[in-house]
N, C-alpha and C positions, 0 to 999 in steps of 0.2 A: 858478680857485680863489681863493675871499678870502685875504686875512690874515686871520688871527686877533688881536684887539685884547686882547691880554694884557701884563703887567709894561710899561713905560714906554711904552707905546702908548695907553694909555687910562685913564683915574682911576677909582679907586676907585668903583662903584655898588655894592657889595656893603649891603645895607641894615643887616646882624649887623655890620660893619667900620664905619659912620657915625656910629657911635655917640662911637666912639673917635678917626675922622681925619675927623669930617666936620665940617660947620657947622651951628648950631642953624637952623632955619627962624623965621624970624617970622612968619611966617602961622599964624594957629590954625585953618586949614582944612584943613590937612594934616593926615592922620592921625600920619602920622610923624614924629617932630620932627628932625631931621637930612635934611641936603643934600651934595651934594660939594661938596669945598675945591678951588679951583681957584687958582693958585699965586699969584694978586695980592692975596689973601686971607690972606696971610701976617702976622697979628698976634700979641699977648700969647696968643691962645687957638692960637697950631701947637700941633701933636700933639707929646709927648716923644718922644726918642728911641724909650721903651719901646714907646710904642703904633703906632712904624711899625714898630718890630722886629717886634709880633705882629698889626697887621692890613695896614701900607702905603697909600701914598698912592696908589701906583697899583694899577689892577686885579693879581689875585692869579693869576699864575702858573696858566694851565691843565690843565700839569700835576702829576701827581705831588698829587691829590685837590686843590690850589688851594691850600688854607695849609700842607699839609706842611712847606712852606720857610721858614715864620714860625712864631717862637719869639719864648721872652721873652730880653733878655740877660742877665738874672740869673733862674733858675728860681722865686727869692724871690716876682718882681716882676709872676707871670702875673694878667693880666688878666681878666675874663668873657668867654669865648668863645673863650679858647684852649685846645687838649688838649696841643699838642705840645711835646718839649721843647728846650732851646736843643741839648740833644745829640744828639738824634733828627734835629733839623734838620741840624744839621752834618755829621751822619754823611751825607744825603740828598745834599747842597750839596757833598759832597766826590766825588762819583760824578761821573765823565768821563762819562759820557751826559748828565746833569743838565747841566751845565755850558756842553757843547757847544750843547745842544737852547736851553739860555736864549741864550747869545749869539747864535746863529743867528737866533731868531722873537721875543724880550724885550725886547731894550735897543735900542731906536734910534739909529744912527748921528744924531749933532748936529753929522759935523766929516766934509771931505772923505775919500777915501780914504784911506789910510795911503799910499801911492804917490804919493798928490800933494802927499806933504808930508812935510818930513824929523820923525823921530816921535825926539826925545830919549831916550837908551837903549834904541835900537835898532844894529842891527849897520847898517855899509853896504849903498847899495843891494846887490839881486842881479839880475843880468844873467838873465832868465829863459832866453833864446834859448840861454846857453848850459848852463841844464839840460835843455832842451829835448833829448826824443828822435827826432831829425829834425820835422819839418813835412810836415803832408800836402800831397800837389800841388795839388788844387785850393784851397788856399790860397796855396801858392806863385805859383799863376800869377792870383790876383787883381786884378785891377787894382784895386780900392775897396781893400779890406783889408790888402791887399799880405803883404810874408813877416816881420813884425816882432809881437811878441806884444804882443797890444791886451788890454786892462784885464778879458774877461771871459774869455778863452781858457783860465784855468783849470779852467771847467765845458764852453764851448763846442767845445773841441778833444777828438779822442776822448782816453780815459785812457794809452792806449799810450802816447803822444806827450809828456803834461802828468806822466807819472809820477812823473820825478824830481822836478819842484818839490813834487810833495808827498811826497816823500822828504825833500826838505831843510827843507819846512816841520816835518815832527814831528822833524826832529833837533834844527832852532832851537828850537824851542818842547818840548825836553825831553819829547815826548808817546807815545814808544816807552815803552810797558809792560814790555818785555823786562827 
């Protein structure tokens, strides 16, 4: 299965968005006068605030119709080719599936894991082994892997086993709905 090349994965082609965050073209054999902006391109013409608030620099969120998440930030200040509004959007942007689904497949990781590095205002480490609900044997008696939990065991180990860590994750992370 590919990735999907959405939000900080891939720039802006949107040709209706180029207008607003792209670069003029100097060729007049282009029919279309706009190019993508690519980040070393960064002079007196960047986009305003406003125009990344309602097109972005980077491609537009696959979900949830593509610009649903872009808005103007003063409703004053909508541009041509926006409908939606900064409160519509926010209302969208405030939805725990929205959220989760962008961090998950959107914003690229640019910095080691959070494990491999102590992360300011965060709590201390946590000892995952001893959230851990036992270890299955044939991990136990591995000899490559051995019986200590390695970096992706929170997807790789069945859920029985990994439950409580993510018990503890939605405690830390205040994500119980209850």
């Amino acid at each position: 299965m590919l990735a999907e090349l959405h939000g900080g994965w891939e720039y802006n082609y949107n040709r209706d968005d180029l207008e607003q965050v792209g670069v003029e073209r100097v060729d007049p054999e282009f029919p279309f006068s706009f190019r993508v902006r690519l980040p070393d391109q960064t002079s007196a013409t960047v986009p305003t605030d406003e125009q990344l608030a309602q097109f972005g620099f980077f491609t537009r969120f696959n979900e949830y119709n593509g610009g649903r998440l872009y808005a103007p930030i003063d409703d004053a200040n909508s541009l041509p080719g926006t409908t939606q509004t900064q409160a519509d959007a926010s209302d969208l942007a405030a939805n725990n599936d929205v959220q989760w689904h962008l961090l998950a497949e959107a914003i690229p990781a640019k910095s080691f894991a959070a494990a491999a590095n102590s992360v300011d205002g965060m709590q201390d480490n946590i000892d995952m082994m001893a959230d851990a609900n036992g270890w299955p044997e044939p991990r136990l008696n591995n000899p490559v892997l051995g019986p200590d939990w390695l970096h992706s065991d929170f997807k790789n180990i069945s859920l029985n086993y990994v439950r409580p860590m993510y018990e503890k994750m939605i405690s830390i992370g205040g994500l119980d709905d209850e």
